[in-house]
C-alpha positions, 0 to 999 in steps of 0.5 A, spaced: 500 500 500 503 506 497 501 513 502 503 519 500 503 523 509 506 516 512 512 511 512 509 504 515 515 499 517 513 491 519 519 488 523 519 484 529 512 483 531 512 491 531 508 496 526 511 502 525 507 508 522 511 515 522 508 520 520 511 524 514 509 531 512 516 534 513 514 541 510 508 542 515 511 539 522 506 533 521 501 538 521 494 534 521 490 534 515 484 529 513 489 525 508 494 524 513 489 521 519 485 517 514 491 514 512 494 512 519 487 509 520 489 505 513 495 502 516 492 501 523 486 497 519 492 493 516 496 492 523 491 490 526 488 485 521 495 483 521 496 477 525 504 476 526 503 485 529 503 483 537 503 492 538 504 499 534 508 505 534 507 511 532 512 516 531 514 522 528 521 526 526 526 528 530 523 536 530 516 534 530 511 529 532 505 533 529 506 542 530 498 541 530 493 541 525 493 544 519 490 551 519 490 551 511 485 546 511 482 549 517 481 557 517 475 557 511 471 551 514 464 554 517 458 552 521 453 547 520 458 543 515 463 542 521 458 540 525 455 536 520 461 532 516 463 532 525 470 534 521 476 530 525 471 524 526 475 519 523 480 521 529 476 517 534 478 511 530 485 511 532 483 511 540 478 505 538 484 500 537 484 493 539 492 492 540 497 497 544 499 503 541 505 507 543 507 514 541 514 515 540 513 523 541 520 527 539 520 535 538 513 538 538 507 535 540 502 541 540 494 542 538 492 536 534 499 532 535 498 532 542 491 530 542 494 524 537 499 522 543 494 522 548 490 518 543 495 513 544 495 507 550 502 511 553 507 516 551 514 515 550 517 522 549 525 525 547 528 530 551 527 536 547 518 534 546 515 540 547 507 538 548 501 545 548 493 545 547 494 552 544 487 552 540 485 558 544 490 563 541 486 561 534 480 563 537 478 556 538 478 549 542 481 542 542 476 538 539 479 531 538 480 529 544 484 534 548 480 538 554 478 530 555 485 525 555 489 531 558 484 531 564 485 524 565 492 524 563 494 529 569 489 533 572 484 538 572 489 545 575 494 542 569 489 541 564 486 548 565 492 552 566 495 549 559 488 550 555 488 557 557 494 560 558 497 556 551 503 553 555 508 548 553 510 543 557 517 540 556 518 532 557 521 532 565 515 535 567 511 531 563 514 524 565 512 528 573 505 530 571 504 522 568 503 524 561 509 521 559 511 515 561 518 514 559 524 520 558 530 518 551 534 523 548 532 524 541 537 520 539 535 513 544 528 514 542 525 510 536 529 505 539 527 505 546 521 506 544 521 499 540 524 495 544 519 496 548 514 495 542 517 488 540 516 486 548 510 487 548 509 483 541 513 477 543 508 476 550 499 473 548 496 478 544 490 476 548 493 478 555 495 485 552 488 486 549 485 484 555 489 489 559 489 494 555 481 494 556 481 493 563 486 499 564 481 504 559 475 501 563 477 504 569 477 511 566 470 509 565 465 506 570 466 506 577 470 501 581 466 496 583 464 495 575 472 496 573 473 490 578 468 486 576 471 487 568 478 485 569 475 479 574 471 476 568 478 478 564 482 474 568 477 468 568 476 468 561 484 467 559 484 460 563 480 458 556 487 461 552 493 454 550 497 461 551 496 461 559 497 454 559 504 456 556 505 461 559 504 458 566 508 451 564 513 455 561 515 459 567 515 452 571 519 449 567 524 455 567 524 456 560 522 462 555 515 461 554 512 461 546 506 465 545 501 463 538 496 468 540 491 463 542 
C-alpha cells in the first residue's frame, strides 16, 4: 500500500507508522489521519503485529493541525461532516499503541499522543493545547485525555494560558511515561514495542481494556471487568504456556491463542 503523509515499517512483531509531512511539522490534515487509520486497519488485521508505534521526526511529532485546511471551514458543515471524526478511530484500537513523541507535540499532535495507550517522549518534546490563541478549542480529544492524563489545575492552566510543557515535567505530571534523548528514542521506544509483541496478544488486549475501563465506570464495575478478564484467559493454550513455561524455567512461546 503506497501513502503519500506516512512511512509504515513491519519488523519484529512491531508496526511502525511515522508520520511524514516534513514541510508542515506533521501538521494534521484529513489525508494524513485517514491514512494512519489505513495502516492501523492493516496492523491490526495483521496477525504476526503483537503492538504499534507511532512516531514522528526528530523536530516534530505533529506542530498541530493544519490551519490551511482549517481557517475557511464554517458552521453547520463542521458540525455536520463532525470534521476530525475519523480521529476517534485511532483511540478505538484493539492492540497497544505507543507514541514515540520527539520535538513538538502541540494542538492536534498532542491530542494524537494522548490518543495513544502511553507516551514515550525525547528530551527536547515540547507538548501545548494552544487552540485558544486561534480563537478556538481542542476538539479531538484534548480538554478530555489531558484531564485524565494529569489533572484538572494542569489541564486548565495549559488550555488557557497556551503553555508548553517540556518532557521532565511531563514524565512528573504522568503524561509521559518514559524520558530518551532524541537520539535513544525510536529505539527505546521499540524495544519496548517488540516486548510487548513477543508476550499473548490476548493478555495485552485484555489489559489494555481493563486499564481504559477504569477511566470509565466506577470501581466496583472496573473490578468486576478485569475479574471476568482474568477468568476468561484460563480458556487461552497461551496461559497454559505461559504458566508451564515459567515452571519449567524456560522462555515461554506465545501463538496468540
Amino acid at each position: 500500500m503506497q501513502f503519500e503523509t506516512i512511512l509504515l515499517e513491519k519488523r519484529n512483531g512491531v508496526g511502525l507508522i511515522t508520520l511524514n509531512r516534513p514541510k508542515a511539522l506533521n501538521a494534521l490534515n484529513s489525508e494524513l489521519i485517514g491514512e494512519i487509520n489505513l495502516a492501523l486497519d492493516d496492523l491490526e488485521k495483521d496477525q504476526e503485529i503483537g503492538c504499534m508505534v507511532l512516531a514522528g521526526s526528530e523536530k516534530a511529532f505533529a506542530a498541530g493541525a493544519d490551519i490551511k485546511e482549517m481557517a475557511e471551514l464554517t458552521f453547520p458543515g463542521i458540525y455536520l461532516d463532525d470534521f476530525f471524526n475519523l480521529a476517534d478511530r485511532i483511540a478505538q484500537r484493539r492492540k497497544p499503541l505507543i507514541a514515540a513523541v520527539s520535538g513538538y507535540a502541540l494542538g492536534g499532535g498532542c491530542e494524537l499522543a494522548l490518543m495513544c495507550d502511553f507516551i514515550c517522549c525525547a528530551d527536547n518534546a515540547k507538548f501545548g493545547l494552544p487552540e485558544l490563541t486561534l480563537g478556538v478549542i481542542p476538539g479531538i480529544g484534548g480538554t478530555q485525555r489531558l484531564t485524565l492524563a494529569v489533572d484538572k489545575a494542569k489541564a486548565m492552566e495549559m488550555c488557557l494560558t497556551a503553555r508548553q510543557m517540556e518532557a521532565v515535567e511531563a514524565e512528573q505530571c504522568g503524561l509521559v511515561a518514559r524520558i530518551f534523548s532524541k537520539e535513544q528514542l525510536l529505539e527505546q521506544t521499540m524495544q519496548a514495542a517488540e516486548k510487548i509483541a513477543s508476550k499473548s496478544l490476548t493478555a495485552s488486549m485484555m489489559i489494555k481494556e481493563s486499564i481504559n475501563r477504569a477511566f470509565e465506570v466506577n470501581l466496583a464495575e472496573g473490578l468486576r471487568f478485569e475479574r471476568r478478564a482474568f477468568h476468561s484467559v484460563f480458556a487461552t493454550l497461551d496461559q497454559k504456556e505461559g504458566m508451564q513455561a515459567f515452571i519449567e524455567k524456560r522462555q515461554a512461546h506465545f501463538k496468540n491463542q
